[in-house]
Backbone as a chain_set.jsonl record, in Angstrom:
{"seq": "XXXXXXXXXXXXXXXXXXXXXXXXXXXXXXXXXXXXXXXXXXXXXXXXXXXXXXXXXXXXXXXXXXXXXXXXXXXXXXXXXXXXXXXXXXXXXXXXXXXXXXXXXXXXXXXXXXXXXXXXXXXXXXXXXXXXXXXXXXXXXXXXXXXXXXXXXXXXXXXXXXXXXXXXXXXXXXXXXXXXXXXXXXXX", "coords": {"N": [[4.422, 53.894, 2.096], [5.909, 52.912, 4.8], [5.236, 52.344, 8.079], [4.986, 53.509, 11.7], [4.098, 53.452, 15.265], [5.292, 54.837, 17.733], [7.575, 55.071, 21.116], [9.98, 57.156, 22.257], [13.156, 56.931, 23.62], [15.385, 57.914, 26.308], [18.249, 59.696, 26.577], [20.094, 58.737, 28.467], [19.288, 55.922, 29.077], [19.707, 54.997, 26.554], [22.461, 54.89, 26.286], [23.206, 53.051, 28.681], [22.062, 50.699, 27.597], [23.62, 50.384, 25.153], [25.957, 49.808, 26.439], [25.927, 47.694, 27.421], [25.105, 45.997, 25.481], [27.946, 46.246, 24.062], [29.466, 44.257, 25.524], [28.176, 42.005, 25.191], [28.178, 41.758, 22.143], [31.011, 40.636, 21.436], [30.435, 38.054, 22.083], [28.271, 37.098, 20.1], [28.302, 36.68, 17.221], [27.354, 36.648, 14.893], [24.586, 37.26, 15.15], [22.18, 40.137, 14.345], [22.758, 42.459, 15.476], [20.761, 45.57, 16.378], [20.247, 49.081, 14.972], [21.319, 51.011, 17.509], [20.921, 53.846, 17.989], [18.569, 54.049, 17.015], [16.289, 52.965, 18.781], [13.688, 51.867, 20.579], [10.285, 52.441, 22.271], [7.921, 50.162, 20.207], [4.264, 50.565, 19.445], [2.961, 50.088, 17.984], [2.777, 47.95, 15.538], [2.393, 48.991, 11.892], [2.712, 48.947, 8.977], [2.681, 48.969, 5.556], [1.634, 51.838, 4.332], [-0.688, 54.256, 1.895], [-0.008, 57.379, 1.209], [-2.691, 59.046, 1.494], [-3.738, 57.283, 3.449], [-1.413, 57.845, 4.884], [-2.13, 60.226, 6.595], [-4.798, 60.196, 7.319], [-4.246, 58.548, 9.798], [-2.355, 59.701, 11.023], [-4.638, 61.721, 11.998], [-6.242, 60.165, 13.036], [-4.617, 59.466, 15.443], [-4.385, 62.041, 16.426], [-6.388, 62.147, 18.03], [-5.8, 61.209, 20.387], [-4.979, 62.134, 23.464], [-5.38, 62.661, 26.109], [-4.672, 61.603, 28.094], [-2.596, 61.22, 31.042], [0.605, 62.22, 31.685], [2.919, 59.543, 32.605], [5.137, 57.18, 33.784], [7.595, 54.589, 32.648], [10.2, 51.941, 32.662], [13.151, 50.523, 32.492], [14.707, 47.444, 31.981], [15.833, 44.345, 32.271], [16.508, 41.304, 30.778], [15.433, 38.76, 27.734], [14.071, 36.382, 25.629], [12.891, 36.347, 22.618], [11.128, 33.525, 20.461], [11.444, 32.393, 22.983], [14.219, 31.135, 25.373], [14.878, 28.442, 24.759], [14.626, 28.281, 22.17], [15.8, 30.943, 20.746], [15.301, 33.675, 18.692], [15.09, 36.823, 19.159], [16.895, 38.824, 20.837], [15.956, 40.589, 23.423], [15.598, 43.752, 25.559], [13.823, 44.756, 28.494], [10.656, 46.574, 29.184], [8.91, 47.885, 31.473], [5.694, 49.358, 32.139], [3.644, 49.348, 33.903], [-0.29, 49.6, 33.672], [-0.735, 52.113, 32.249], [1.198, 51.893, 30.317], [0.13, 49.619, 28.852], [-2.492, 50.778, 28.487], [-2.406, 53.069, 26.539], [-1.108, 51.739, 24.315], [-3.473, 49.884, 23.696], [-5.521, 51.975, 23.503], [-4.357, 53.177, 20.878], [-4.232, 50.844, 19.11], [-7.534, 50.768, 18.896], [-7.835, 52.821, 17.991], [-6.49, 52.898, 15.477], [-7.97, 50.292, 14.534], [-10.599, 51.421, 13.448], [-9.376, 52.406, 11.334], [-9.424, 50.789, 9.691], [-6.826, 49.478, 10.366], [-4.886, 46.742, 10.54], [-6.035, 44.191, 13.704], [-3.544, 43.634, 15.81], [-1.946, 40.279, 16.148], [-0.973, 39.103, 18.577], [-0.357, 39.505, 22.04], [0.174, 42.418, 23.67], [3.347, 43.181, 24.434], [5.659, 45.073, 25.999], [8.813, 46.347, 24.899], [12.444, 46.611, 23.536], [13.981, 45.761, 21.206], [16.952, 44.1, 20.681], [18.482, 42.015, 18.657], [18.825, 40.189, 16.241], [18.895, 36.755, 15.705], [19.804, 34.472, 12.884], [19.458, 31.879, 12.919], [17.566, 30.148, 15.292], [19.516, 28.314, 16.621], [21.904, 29.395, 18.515], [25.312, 30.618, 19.776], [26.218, 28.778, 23.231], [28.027, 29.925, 24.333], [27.292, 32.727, 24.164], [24.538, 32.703, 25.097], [25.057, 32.152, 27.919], [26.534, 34.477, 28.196], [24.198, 36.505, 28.206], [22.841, 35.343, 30.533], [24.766, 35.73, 32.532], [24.71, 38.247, 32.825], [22.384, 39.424, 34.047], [19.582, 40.714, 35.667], [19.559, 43.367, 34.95], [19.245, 46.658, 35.306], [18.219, 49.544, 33.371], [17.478, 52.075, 33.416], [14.624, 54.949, 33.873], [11.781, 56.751, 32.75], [9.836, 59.385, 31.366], [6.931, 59.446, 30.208], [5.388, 61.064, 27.897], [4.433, 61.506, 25.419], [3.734, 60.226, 22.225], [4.572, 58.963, 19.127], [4.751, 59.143, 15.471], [6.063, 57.138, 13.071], [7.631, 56.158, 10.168], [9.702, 53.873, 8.307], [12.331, 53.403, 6.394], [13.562, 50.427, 4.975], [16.859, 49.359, 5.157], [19.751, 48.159, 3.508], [21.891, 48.099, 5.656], [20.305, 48.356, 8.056], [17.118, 49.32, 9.444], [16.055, 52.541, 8.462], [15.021, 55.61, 10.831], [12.128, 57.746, 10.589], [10.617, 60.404, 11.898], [7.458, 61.51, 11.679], [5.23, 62.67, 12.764], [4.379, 64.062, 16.403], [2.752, 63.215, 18.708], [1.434, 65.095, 22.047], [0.48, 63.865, 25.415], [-2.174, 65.23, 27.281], [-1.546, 68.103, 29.69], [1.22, 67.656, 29.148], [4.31, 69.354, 28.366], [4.11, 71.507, 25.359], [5.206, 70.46, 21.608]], "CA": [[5.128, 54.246, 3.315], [5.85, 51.412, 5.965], [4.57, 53.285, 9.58], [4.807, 52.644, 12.734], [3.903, 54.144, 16.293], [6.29, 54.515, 19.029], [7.78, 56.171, 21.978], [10.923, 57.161, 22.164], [13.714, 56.465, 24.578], [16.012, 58.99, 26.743], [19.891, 59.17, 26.116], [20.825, 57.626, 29.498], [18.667, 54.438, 28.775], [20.281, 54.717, 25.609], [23.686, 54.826, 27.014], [23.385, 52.243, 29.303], [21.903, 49.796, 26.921], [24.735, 50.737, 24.509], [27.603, 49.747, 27.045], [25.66, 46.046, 27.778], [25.37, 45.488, 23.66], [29.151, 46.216, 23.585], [29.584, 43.301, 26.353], [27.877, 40.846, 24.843], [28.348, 41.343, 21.331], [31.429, 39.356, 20.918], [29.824, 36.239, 22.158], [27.097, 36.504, 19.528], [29.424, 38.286, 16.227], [26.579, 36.337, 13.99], [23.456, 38.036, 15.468], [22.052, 40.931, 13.354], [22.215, 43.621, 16.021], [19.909, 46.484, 16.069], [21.307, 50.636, 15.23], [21.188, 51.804, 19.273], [20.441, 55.08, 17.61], [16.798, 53.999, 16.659], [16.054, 52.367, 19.498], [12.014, 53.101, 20.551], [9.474, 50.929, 22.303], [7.312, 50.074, 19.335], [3.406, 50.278, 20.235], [2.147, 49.263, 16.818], [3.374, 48.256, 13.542], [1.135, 49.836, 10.857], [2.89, 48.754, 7.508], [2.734, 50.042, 4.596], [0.449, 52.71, 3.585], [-0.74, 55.051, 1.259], [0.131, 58.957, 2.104], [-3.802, 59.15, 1.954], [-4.096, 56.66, 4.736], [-0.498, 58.347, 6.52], [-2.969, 61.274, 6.744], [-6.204, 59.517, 8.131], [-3.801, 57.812, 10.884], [-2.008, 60.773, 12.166], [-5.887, 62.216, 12.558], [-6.522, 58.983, 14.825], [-4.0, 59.193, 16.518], [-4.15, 62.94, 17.24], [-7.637, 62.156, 19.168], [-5.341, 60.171, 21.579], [-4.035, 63.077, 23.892], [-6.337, 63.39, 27.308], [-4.27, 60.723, 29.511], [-1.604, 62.207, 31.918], [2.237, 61.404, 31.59], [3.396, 58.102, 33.291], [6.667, 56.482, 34.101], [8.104, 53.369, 32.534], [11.214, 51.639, 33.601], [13.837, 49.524, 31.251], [14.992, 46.648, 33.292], [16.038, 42.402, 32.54], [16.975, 40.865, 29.336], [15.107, 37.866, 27.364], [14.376, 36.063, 24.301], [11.391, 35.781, 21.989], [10.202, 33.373, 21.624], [12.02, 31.67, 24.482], [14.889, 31.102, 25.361], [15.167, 27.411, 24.069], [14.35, 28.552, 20.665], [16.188, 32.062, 20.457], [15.524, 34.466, 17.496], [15.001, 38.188, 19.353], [16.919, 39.155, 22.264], [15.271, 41.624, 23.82], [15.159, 44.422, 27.172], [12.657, 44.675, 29.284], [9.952, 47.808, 29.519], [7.918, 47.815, 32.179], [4.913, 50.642, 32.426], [2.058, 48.911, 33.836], [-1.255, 49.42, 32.698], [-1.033, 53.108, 31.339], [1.575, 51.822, 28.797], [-1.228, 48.741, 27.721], [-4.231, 50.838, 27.857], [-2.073, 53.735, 25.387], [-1.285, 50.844, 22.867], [-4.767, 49.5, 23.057], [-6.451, 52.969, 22.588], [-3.807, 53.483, 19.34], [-4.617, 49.631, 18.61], [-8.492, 50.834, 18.663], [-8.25, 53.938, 17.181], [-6.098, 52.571, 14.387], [-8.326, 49.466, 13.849], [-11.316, 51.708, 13.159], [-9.528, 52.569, 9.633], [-9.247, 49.395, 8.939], [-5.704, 48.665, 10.679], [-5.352, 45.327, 11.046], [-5.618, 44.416, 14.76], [-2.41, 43.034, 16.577], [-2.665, 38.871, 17.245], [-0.292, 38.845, 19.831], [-1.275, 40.558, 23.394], [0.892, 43.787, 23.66], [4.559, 43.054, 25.167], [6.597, 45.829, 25.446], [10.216, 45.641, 24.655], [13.127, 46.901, 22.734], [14.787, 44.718, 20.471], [18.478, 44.335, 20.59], [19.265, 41.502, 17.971], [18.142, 39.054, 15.559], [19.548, 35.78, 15.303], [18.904, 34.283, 11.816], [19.002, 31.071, 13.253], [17.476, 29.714, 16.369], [20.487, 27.702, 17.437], [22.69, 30.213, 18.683], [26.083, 29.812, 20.436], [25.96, 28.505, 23.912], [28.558, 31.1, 25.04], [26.199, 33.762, 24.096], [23.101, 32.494, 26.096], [25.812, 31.981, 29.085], [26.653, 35.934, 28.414], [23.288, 36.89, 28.637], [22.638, 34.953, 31.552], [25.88, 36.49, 33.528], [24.06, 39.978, 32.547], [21.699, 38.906, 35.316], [18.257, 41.404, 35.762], [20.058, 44.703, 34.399], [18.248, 47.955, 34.889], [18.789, 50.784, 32.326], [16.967, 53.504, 33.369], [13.259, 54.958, 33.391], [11.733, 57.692, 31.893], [8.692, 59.958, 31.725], [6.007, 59.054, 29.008], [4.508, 62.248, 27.72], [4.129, 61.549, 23.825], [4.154, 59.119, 21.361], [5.206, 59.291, 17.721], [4.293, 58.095, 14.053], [7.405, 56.588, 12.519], [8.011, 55.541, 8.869], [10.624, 53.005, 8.531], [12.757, 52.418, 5.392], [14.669, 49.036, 5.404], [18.178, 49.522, 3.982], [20.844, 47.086, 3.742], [22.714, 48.261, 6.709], [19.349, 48.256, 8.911], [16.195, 50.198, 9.143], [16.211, 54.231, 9.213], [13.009, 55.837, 10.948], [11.834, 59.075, 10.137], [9.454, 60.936, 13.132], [6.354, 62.164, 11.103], [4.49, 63.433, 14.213], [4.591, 63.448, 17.536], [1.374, 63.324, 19.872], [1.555, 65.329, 22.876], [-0.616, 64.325, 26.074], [-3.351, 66.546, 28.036], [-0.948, 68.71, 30.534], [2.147, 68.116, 28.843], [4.674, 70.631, 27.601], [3.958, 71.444, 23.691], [6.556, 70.719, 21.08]], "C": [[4.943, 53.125, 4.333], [5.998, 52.576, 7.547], [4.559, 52.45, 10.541], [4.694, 53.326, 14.045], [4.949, 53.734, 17.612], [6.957, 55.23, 20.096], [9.154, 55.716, 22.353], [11.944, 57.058, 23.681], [14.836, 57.378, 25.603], [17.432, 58.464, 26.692], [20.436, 58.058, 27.092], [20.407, 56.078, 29.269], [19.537, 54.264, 27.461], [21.706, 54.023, 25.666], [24.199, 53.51, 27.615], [22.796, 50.708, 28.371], [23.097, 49.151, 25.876], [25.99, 49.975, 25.326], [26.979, 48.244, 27.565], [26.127, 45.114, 26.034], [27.265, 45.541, 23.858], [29.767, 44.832, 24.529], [29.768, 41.895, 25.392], [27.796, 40.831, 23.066], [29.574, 40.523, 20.42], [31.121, 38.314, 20.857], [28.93, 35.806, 21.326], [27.763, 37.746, 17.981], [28.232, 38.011, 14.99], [25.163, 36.539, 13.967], [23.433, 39.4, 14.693], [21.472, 41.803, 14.742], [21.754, 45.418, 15.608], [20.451, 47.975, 16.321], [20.796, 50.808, 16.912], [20.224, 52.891, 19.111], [18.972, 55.376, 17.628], [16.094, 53.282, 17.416], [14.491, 52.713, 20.333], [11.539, 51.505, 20.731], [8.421, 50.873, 21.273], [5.303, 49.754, 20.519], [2.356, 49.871, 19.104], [3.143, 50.07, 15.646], [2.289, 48.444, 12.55], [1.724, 48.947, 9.602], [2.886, 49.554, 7.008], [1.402, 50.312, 4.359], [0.338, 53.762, 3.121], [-0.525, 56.604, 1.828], [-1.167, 59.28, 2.043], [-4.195, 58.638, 3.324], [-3.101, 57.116, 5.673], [-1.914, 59.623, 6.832], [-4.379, 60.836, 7.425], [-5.624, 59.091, 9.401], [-3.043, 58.939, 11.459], [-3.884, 61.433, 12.765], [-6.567, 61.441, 13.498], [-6.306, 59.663, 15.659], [-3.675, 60.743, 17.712], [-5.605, 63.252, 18.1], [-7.092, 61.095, 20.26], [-4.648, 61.16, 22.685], [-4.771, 63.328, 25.502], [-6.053, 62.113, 28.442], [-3.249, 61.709, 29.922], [-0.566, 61.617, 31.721], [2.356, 60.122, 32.521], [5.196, 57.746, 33.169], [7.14, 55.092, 33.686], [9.436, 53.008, 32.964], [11.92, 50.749, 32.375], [14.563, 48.469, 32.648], [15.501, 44.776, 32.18], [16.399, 42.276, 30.782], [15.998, 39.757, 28.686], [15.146, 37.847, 26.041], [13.248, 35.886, 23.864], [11.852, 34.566, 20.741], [10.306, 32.473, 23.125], [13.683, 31.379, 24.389], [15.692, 29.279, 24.718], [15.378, 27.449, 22.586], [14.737, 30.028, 20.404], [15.932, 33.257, 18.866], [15.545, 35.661, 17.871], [15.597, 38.085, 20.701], [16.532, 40.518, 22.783], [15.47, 42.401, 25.315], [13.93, 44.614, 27.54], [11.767, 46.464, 29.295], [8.889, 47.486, 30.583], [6.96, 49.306, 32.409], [3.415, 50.618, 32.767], [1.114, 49.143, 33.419], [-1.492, 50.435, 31.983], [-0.142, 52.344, 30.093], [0.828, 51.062, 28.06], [-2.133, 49.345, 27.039], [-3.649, 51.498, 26.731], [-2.096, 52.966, 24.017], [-2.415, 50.356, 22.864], [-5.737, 50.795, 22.983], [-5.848, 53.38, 21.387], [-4.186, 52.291, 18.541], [-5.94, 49.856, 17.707], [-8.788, 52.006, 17.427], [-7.837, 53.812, 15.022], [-7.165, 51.707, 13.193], [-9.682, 50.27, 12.881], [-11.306, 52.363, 11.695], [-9.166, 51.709, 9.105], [-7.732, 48.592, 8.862], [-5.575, 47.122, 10.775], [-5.117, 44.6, 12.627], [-4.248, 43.223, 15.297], [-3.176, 41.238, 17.148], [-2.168, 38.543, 18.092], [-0.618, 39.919, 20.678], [0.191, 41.492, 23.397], [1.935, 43.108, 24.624], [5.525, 43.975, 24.975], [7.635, 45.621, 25.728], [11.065, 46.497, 23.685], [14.347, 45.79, 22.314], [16.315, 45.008, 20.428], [19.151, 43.199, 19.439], [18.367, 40.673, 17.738], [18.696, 37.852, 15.665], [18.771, 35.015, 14.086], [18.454, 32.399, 12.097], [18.707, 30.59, 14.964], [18.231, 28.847, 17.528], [21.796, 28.859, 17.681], [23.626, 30.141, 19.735], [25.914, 29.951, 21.761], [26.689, 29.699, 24.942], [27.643, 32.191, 25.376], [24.702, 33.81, 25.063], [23.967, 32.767, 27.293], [26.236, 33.573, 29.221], [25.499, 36.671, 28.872], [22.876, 36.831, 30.267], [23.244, 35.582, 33.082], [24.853, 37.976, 33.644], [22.797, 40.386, 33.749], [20.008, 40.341, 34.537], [18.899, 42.998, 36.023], [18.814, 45.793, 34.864], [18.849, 49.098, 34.397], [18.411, 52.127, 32.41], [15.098, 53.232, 33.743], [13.28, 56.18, 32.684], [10.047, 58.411, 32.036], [7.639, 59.497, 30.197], [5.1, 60.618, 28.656], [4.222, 62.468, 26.39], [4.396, 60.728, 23.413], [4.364, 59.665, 20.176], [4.602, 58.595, 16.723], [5.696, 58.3, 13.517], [7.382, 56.499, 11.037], [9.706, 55.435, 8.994], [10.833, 52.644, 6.725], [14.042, 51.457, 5.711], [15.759, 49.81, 4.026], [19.151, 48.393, 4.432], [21.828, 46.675, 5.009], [21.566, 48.719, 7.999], [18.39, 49.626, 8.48], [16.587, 51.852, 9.382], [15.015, 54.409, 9.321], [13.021, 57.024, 10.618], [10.561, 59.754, 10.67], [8.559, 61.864, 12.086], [5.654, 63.332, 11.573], [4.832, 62.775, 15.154], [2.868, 64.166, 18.334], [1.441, 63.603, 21.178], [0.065, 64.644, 23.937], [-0.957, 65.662, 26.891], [-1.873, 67.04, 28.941], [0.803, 68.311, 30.164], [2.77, 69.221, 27.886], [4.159, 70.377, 25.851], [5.201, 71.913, 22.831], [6.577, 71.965, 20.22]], "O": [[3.872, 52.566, 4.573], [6.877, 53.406, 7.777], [4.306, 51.246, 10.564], [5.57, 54.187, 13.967], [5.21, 52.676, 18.185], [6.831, 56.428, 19.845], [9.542, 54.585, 22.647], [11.372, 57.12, 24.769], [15.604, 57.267, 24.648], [17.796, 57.289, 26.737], [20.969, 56.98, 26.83], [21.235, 55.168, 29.303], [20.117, 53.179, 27.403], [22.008, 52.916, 25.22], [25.237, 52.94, 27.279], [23.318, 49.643, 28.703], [23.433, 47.973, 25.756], [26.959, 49.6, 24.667], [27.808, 47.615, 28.223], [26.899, 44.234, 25.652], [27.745, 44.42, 23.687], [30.768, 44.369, 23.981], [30.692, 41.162, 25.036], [27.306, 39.794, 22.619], [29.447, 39.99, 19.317], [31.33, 37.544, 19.92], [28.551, 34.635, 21.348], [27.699, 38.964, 17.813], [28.066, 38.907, 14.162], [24.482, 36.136, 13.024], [24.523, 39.869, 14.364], [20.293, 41.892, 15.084], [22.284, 46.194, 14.813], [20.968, 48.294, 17.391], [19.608, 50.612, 17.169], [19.149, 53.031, 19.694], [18.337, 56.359, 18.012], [15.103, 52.8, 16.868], [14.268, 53.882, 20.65], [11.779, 50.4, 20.245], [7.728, 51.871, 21.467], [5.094, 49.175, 21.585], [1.216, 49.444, 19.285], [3.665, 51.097, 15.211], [1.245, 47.805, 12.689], [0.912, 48.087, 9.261], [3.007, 50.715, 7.399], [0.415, 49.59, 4.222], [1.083, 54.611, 3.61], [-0.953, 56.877, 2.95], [-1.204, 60.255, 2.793], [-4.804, 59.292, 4.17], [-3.301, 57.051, 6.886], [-2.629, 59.195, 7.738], [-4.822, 61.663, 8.222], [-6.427, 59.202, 10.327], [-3.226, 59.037, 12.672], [-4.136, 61.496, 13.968], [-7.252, 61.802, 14.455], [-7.014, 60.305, 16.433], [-3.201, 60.835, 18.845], [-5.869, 64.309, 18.674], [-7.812, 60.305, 20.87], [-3.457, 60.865, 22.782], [-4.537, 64.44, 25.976], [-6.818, 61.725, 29.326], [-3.034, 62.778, 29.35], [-0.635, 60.4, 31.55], [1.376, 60.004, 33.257], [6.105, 58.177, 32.459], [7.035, 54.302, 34.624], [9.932, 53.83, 33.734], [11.251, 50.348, 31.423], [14.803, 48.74, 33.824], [14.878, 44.718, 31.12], [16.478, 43.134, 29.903], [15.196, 39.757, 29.62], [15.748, 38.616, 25.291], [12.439, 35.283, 24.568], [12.908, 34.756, 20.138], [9.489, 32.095, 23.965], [14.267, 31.431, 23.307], [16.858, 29.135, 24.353], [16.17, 26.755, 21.948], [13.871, 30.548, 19.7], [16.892, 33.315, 18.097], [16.118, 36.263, 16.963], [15.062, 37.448, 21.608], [17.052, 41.514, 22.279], [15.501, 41.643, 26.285], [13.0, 44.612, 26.734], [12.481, 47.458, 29.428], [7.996, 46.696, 30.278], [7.545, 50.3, 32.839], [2.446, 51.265, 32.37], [1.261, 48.944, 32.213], [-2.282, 50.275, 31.053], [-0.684, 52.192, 28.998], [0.625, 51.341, 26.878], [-2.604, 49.13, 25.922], [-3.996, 50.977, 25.671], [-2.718, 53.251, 22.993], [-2.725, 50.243, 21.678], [-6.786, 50.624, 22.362], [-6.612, 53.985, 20.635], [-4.477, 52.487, 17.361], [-6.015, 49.548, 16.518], [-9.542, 52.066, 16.456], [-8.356, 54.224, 13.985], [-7.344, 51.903, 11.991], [-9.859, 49.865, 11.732], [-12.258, 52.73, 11.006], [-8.568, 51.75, 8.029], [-7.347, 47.72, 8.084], [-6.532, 46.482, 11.212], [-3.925, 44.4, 12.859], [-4.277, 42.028, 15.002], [-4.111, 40.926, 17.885], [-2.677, 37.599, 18.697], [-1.048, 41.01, 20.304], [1.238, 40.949, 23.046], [1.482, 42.487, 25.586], [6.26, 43.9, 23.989], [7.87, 44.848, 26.657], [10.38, 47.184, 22.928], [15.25, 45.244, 22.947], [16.765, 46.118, 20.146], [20.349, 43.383, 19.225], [17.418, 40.332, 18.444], [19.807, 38.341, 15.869], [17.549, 34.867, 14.075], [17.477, 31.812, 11.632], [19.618, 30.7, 15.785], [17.925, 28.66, 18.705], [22.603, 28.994, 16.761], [23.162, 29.667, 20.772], [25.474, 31.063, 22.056], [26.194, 30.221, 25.941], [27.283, 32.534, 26.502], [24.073, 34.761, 25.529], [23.602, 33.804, 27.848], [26.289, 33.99, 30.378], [25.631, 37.436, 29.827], [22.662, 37.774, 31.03], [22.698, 35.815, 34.161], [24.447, 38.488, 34.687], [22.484, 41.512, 34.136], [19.665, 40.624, 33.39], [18.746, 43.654, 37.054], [17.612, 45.582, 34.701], [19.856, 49.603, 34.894], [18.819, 53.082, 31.748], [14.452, 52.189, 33.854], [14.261, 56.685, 32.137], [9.204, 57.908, 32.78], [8.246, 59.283, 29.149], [4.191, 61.017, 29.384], [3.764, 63.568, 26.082], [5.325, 60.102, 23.923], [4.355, 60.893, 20.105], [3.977, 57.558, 16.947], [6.331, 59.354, 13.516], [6.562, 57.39, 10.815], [10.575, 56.198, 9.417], [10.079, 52.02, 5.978], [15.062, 51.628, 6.38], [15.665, 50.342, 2.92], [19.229, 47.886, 5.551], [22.332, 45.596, 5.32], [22.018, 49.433, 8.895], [18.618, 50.539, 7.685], [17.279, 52.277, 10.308], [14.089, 53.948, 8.653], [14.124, 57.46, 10.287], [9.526, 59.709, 10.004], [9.04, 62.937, 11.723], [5.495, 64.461, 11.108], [5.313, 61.644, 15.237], [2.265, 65.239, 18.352], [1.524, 62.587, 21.868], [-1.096, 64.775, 23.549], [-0.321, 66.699, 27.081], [-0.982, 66.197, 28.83], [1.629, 68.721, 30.98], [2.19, 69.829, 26.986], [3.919, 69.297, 25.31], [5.92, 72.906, 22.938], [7.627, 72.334, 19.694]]}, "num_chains": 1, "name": "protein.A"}
């Protein structure tokens, strides 16, 4: 099973992300954009693992529940890993330090079964497109650019999720395992 932890996104953010992608995807027709549908800020990729180990990692992750809801925000556009060298264009999440510390207590809790820990510092983000190569047309950067410091929405943070992700030809499908309520929110 290929797993992955993440928190999901509300229709309007959806919506409004949805009606920028339709903008700018003529200018970029050779970018491998991402289903809308499955759209989720990722807070760790797990990989693949055994349905012994899905079962040890939902039991982490359901000792993660005694922070209080929070507010993130979707906002600006960029590129990983820069914009000189394009391969991910990406939106913006902003959720100051509750959304860090959450991914570094799932980071911790994970590593302690022998996850392997994350080597890049936590950036959250939702991916909107691949490009397979790093030279990508000039129009397209110049679309982005017009797109200026967008904001899409916010949203309330009150659970995260365990994912499994199969790749299919026509992009990934996820499949919500669990979901992890926190302390004083409603229960699903």
């Amino acid at each position: 099973m290929r797993l992955f932890v993440a928190i999901d996104i509300p229709e309007d953010v959806r919506s409004a992300i949805a009606g920028l992608v339709s903008k700018l995807r003529p200018a970029c027709r050779n970018a491998r954009w991402v289903r809308l549908e499955g759209l989720h800020v990722t807070l760790k990729f797990i990989g693949e693992t055994s349905l012994e180990g899905c079962d040890a990692i939902q039991a982490a992750l359901a000792s993660i529940h005694s922070r209080a809801p929070f507010s993130i925000t979707f906002r600006g556009l960029g590129f990983f890993p820069d914009e000189r060298r394009p391969h991910v264009l990406w939106a913006g999440v902003k959720g100051g330090t509750e959304l860090a510390a959450l991914a570094g207590e799932i980071e911790a809790a994970l590593a302690a079964l022998g996850v392997p820990l994350e080597e890049r510092e936590f950036n959250a983000h939702l991916t909107l497109a691949r490009m397979e190569s790093p030279r990508i047309l000039e129009a397209f950067q110049d679309a982005v650019k017009k797109a200026g410091r967008l904001s899409f929405g916010r949203a309330t943070v009150e659970e995260f999720h365990l994912y499994q992700s199969v790749l299919k030809p026509g992009g990934a499908e996820y499949t919500r395992l669990a979901t992890f309520s926190f302390a004083g929110s409603k229960p699903e």
